[in-house]
SEKE-669038 format. One record per residue (C-alpha): residue number from 1; chain; x, y, z. Coordinates in Angstrom, 2 decimals, m for minus. Each point is the difference from the previous one (the first is absolute). Example, Ala and Ser with C-alpha at 12.3 -4.5 7.8 and 13.67 -1.06 7.14 Angstrom:
<pts>
+-----+----+---------+---------+---------+
|   i | ch |      xx |      yy |      zz |
+-----+----+---------+---------+---------+
|   1 |  A |   12.30 |   m4.50 |    7.80 |
|   2 |  A |    1.37 |    3.44 |   m0.66 |
+-----+----+---------+---------+---------+
</pts>
This chain:
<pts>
+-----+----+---------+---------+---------+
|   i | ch |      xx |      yy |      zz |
+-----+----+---------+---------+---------+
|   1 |  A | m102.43 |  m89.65 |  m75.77 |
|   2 |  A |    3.73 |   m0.49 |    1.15 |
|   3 |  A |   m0.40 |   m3.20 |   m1.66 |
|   4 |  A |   m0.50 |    1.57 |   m3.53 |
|   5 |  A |    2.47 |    2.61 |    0.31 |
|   6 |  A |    2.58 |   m2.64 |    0.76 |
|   7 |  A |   m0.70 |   m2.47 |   m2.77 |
|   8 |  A |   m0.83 |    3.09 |   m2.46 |
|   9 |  A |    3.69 |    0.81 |    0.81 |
|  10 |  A |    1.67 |   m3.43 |   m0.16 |
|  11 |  A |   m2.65 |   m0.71 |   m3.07 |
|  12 |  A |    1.19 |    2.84 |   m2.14 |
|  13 |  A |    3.78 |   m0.11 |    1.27 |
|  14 |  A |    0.53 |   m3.75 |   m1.16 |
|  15 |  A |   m2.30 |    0.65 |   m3.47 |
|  16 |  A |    1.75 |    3.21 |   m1.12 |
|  17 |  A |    3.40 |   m1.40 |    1.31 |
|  18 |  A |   m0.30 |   m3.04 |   m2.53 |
|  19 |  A |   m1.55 |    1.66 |   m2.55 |
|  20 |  A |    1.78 |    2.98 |   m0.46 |
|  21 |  A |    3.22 |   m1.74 |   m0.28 |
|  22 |  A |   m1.43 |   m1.71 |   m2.64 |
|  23 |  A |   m1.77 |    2.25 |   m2.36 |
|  24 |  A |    3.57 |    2.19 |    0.71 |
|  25 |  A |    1.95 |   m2.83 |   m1.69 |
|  26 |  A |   m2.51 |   m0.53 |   m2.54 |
|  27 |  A |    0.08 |    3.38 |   m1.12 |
|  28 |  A |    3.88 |    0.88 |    0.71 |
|  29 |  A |    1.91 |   m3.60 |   m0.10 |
|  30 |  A |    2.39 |    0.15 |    2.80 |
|  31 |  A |    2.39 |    2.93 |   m0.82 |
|  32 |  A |    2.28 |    1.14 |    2.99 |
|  33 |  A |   m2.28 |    2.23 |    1.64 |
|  34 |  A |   m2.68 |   m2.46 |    0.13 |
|  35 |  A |   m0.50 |   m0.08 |    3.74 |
|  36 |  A |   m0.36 |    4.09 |    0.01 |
|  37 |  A |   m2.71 |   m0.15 |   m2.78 |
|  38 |  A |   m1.86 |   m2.77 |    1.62 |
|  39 |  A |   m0.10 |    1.40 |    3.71 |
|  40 |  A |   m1.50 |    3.32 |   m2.00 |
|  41 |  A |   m2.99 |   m2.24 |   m1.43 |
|  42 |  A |   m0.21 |   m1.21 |    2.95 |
|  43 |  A |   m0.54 |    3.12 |    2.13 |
|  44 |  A |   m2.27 |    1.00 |   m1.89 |
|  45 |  A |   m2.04 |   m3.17 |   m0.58 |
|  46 |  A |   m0.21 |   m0.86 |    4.03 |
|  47 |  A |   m2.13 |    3.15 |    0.93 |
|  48 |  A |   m2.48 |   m0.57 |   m2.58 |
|  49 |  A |   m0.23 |   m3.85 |    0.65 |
|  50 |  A |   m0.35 |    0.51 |    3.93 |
|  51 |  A |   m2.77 |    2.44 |   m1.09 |
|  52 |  A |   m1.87 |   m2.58 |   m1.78 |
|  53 |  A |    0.52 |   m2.87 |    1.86 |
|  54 |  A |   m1.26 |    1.73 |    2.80 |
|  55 |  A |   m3.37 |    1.89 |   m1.72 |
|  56 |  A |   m0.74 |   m3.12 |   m1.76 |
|  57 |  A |    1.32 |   m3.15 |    2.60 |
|  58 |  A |   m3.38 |   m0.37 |    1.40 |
|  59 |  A |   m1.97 |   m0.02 |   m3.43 |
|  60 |  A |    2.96 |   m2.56 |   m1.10 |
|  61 |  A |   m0.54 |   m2.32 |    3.54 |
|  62 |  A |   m3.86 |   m0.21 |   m0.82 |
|  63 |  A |    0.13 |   m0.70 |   m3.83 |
|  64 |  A |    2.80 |   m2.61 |    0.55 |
|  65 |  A |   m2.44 |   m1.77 |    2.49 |
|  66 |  A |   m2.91 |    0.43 |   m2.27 |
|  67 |  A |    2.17 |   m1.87 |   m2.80 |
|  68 |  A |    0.99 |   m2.42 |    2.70 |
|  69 |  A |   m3.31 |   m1.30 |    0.95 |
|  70 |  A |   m1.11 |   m0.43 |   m3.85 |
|  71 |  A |    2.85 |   m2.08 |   m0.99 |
+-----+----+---------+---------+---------+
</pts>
């Protein structure tokens, strides 16, 4: 279990981290405030991604071994 929690964390941190920077200049450019509108996406993006990488991580792990095996 600690194991999930901790790569649920890291999982979601480094996904929402990268991608929130880049839908925010996608959708804004890069005015001056960019940094302040792209740590809000963020904070809201992480909570929600932790959520789901932790409900759905194990269904994930098995599917990805499933494909695995067949290919």
């Amino acid at each position: 279990m600690k194991h999930r929690i901790i790569f649920a964390i890291l999982m979601s941190f480094t996904l929402t981290l990268i991608m929130s920077a880049w839908i925010t200049f996608v959708n804004v450019g890069a005015p001056p405030n960019f940094f302040s509108l792209w740590m809000h996406a963020w904070f809201l993006a992480w909570p929600a991604a932790g959520i789901i990488a932790f409900v759905s991580g194990p269904f994930i792990h098995k599917l990805a071994h499933r494909i695995a095996e067949k290919i």
